[in-house]
C-alpha positions in Angstrom: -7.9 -11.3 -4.0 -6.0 -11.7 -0.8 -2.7 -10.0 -0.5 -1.7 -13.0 1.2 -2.0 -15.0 -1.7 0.1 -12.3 -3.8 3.1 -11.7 -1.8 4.6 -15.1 -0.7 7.1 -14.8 1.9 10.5 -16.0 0.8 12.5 -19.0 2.1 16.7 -18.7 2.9 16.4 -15.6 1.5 20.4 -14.6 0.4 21.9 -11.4 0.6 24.6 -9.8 -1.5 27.7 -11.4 -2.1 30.1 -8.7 0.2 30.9 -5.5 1.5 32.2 -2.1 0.4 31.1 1.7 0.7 28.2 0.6 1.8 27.7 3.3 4.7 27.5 6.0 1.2 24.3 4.1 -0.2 22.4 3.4 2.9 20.8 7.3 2.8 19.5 7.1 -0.5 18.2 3.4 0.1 14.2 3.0 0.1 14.3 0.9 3.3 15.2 3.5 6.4 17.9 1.4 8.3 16.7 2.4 12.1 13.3 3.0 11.2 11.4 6.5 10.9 9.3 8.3 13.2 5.4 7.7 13.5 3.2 7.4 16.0 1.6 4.4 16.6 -2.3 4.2 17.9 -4.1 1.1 18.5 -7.4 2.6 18.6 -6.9 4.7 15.5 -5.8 1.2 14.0 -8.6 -1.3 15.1 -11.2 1.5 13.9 -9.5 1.3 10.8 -9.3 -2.2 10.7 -13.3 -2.2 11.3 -14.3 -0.4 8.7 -11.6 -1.8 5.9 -12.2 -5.6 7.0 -15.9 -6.4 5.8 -14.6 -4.9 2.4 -11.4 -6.6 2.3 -11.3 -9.4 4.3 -11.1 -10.6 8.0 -7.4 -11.5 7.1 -6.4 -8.2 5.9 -4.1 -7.3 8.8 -2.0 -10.4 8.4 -1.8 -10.4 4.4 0.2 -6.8 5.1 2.2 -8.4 7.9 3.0 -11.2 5.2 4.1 -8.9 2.5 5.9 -6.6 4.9 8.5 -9.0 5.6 8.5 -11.1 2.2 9.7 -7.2 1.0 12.5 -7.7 3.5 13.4 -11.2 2.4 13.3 -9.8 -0.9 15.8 -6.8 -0.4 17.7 -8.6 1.5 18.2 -11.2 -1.0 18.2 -9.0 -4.4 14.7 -10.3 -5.5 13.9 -7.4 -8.0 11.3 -10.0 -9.6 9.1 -10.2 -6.0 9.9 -6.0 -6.3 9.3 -5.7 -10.3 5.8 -8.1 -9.2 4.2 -6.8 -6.2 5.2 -3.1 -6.2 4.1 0.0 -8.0 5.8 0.5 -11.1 7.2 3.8 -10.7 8.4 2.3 -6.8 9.9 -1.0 -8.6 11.9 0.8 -11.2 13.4 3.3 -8.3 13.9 0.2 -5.8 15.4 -1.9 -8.4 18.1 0.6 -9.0 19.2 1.3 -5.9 19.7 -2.6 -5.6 22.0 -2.6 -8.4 23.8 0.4 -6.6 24.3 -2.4 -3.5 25.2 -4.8 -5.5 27.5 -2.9 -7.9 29.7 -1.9 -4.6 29.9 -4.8 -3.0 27.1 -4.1 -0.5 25.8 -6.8 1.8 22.2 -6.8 3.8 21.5 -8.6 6.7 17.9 -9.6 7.9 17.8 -9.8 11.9 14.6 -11.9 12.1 12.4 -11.9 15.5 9.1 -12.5 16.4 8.2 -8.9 17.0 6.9 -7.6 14.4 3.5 -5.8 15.2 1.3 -4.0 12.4 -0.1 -0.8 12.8 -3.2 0.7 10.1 -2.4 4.3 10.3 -4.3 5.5 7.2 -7.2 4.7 5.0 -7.7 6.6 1.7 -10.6 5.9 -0.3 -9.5 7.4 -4.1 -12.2 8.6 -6.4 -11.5 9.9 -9.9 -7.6 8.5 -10.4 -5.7 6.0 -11.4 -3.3 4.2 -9.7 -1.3 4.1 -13.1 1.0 7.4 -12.0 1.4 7.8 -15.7 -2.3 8.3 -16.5 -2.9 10.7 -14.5 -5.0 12.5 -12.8 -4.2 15.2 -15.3 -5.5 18.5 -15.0 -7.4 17.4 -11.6 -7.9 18.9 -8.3 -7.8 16.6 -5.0 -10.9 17.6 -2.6 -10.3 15.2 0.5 -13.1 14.5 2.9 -12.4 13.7 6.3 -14.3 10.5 7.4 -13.0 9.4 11.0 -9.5 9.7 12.6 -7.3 8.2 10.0 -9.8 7.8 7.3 -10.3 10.0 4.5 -11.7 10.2 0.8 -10.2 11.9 -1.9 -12.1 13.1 -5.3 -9.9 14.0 -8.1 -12.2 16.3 -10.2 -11.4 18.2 -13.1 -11.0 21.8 -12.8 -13.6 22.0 -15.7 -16.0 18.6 -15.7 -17.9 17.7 -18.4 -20.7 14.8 -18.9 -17.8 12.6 -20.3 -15.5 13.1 -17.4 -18.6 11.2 -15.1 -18.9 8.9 -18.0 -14.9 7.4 -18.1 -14.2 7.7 -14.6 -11.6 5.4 -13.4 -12.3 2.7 -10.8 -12.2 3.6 -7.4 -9.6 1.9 -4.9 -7.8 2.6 -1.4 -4.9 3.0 0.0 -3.6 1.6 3.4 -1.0 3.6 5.4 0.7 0.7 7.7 3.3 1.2 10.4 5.0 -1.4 11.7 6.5 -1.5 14.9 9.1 -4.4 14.4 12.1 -6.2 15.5 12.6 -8.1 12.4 15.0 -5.3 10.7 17.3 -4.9 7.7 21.1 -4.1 8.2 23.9 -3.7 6.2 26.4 -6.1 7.2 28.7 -5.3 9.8 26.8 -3.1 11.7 23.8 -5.8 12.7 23.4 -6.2 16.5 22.7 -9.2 18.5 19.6 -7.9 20.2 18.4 -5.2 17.7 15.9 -2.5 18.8 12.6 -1.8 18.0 12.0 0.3 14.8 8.7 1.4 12.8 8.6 1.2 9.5 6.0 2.9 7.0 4.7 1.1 4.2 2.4 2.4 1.9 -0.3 -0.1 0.2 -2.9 0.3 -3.0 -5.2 -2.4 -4.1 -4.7 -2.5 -8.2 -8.3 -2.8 -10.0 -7.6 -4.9 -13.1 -10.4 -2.7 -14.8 -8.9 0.7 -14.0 -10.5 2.3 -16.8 -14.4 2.5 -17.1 -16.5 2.9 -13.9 -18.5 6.0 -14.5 -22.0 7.0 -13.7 -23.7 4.2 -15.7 -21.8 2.0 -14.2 -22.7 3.5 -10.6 -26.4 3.4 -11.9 -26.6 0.4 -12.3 -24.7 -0.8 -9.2 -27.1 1.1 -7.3 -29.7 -0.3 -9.6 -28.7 -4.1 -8.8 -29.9 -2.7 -5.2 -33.0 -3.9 -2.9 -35.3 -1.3 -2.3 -34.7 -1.4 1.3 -30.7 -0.6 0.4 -31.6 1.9 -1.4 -34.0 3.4 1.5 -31.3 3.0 3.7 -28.3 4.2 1.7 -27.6 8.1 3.9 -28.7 6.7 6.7 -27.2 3.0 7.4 -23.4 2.2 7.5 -23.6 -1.5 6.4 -25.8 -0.6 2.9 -22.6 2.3 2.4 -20.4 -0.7 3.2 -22.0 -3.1 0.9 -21.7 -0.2 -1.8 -18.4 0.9 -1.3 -17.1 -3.1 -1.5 -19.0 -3.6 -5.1 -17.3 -0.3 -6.1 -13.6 -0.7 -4.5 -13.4 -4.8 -3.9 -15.2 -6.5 -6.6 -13.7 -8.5 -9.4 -9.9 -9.3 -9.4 -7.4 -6.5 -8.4 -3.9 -7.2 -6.3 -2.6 -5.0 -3.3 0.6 -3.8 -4.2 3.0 -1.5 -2.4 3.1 1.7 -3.4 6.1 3.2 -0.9 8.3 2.2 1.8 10.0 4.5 4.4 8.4 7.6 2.6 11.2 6.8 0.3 8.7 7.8 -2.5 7.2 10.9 -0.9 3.6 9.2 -0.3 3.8 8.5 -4.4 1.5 10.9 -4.9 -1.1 10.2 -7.8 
């Protein structure tokens, strides 16, 4: 599923009704008003943008564009069901309380809207062995991360003591998307907005949701790899495109939904 066709961006979007102590809340507020620090690499981005775009989609880059600033029509406006929808849960709940903390003291947002607004792929992270359910785990797991190029890595959560059933109930693998976006469509509280605002970079953090989270062990793998032409197979260590055409069964078949996982680092990367 294209995460364009999950996160629709909003039309006149409306902010909060007006203005009070609003300076106090704007710390603790998931979107960082002036942006946060990152460095932004367009090689490191179109090598990631290679690699994820035959599993993903051509349109890949623009779907996080799109939900990128459909989340800023939607803080702007107070839309906890866009938040509630198309964010992680633990994320949504946080988010949606700090807009009742805006709204509860009069707090107003204003979206300065421009035609800058250029995205950034900063990170790929292949998961193995987790769920993107925070509350399932992985319990009693330790993360080995492999380094694949600049910007890409995997990350096998295994259990400190594996068993056969362990390879057996292995959760669905999925990815996640580190995007920075160097924009001058920005979110500020009323009053301060300026008529020409600066550049800023934002992070947000994306995760593609499997609906079948829950069984994708080495049976399942057999038989993937099974479902394989014997030239694949052949091919498997040595050709990129057969690991490519694996790795989308695994990671990008059936129906799953990007959702965003952090924004701003508010989170702390949402660790699994």
């Amino acid at each position: 599923m294209l995460l364009v066709k999950v996160m629709l961006r909003r039309a006149g979007a409306r902010g909060f009704s007006s203005r009070k102590n609003a300076f106090e809340l704007s710390d603790g507020f998931p979107y960082k008003f002036g942006g946060v620090s990152g460095e932004l690499s367009t090689s490191r981005s179109r090598h990631i943008e290679q690699w994820l775009g035959p599993l993903a989609g051509d349109s890949i880059v623009d779907g996080f564009k799109l939900a990128f600033l459909s989340l800023l029509d939607a803080l702007e406006a107070g839309d906890k069901e866009f938040i509630y929808s198309n964010c992680e849960s633990r994320l949504s709940s946080k988010v949606a309380a700090c807009m009742d903390a805006m709204s509860q003291s009069n707090a107003r947002l204003k979206l300065l809207e421009s035609s800058s607004c250029v995205p950034y792929l900063n990170l790929l992270r292949l998961v193995y062995g987790a769920n993107p359910n925070r509350e399932l785990g992985p319990k009693d797991k330790q993360a080995n991360k492999v380094p694949m190029f600049d910007g890409a890595e995997a990350v096998f959560f295994i259990p400190r003591s594996p068993n056969a059933q362990f390879f057996q109930s292995i959760s669905r693998p999925f990815a996640q998307v580190e995007v920075l976006f160097d924009t001058k469509t920005v979110l500020s509280l009323e009053g301060s907005e300026t008529v020409s605002p600066s550049a800023e970079v934002h992070r947000i953090l994306f995760e593609n949701h499997p609906e079948d989270t829950q069984q994708f062990g080495g049976l399942d793998i057999l038989k993937l790899v099974g479902s394989m032409g014997l030239r694949d197979l052949a091919n498997i260590q040595k050709d990129p495109s057969t690991q490519l055409k694996l790795l989308k069964q695994m990671m990008f078949s059936g129906n799953y939904s990007w959702k965003i996982a952090d924004i701003d680092d508010f989170m702390g990367g949402n660790p699994l």
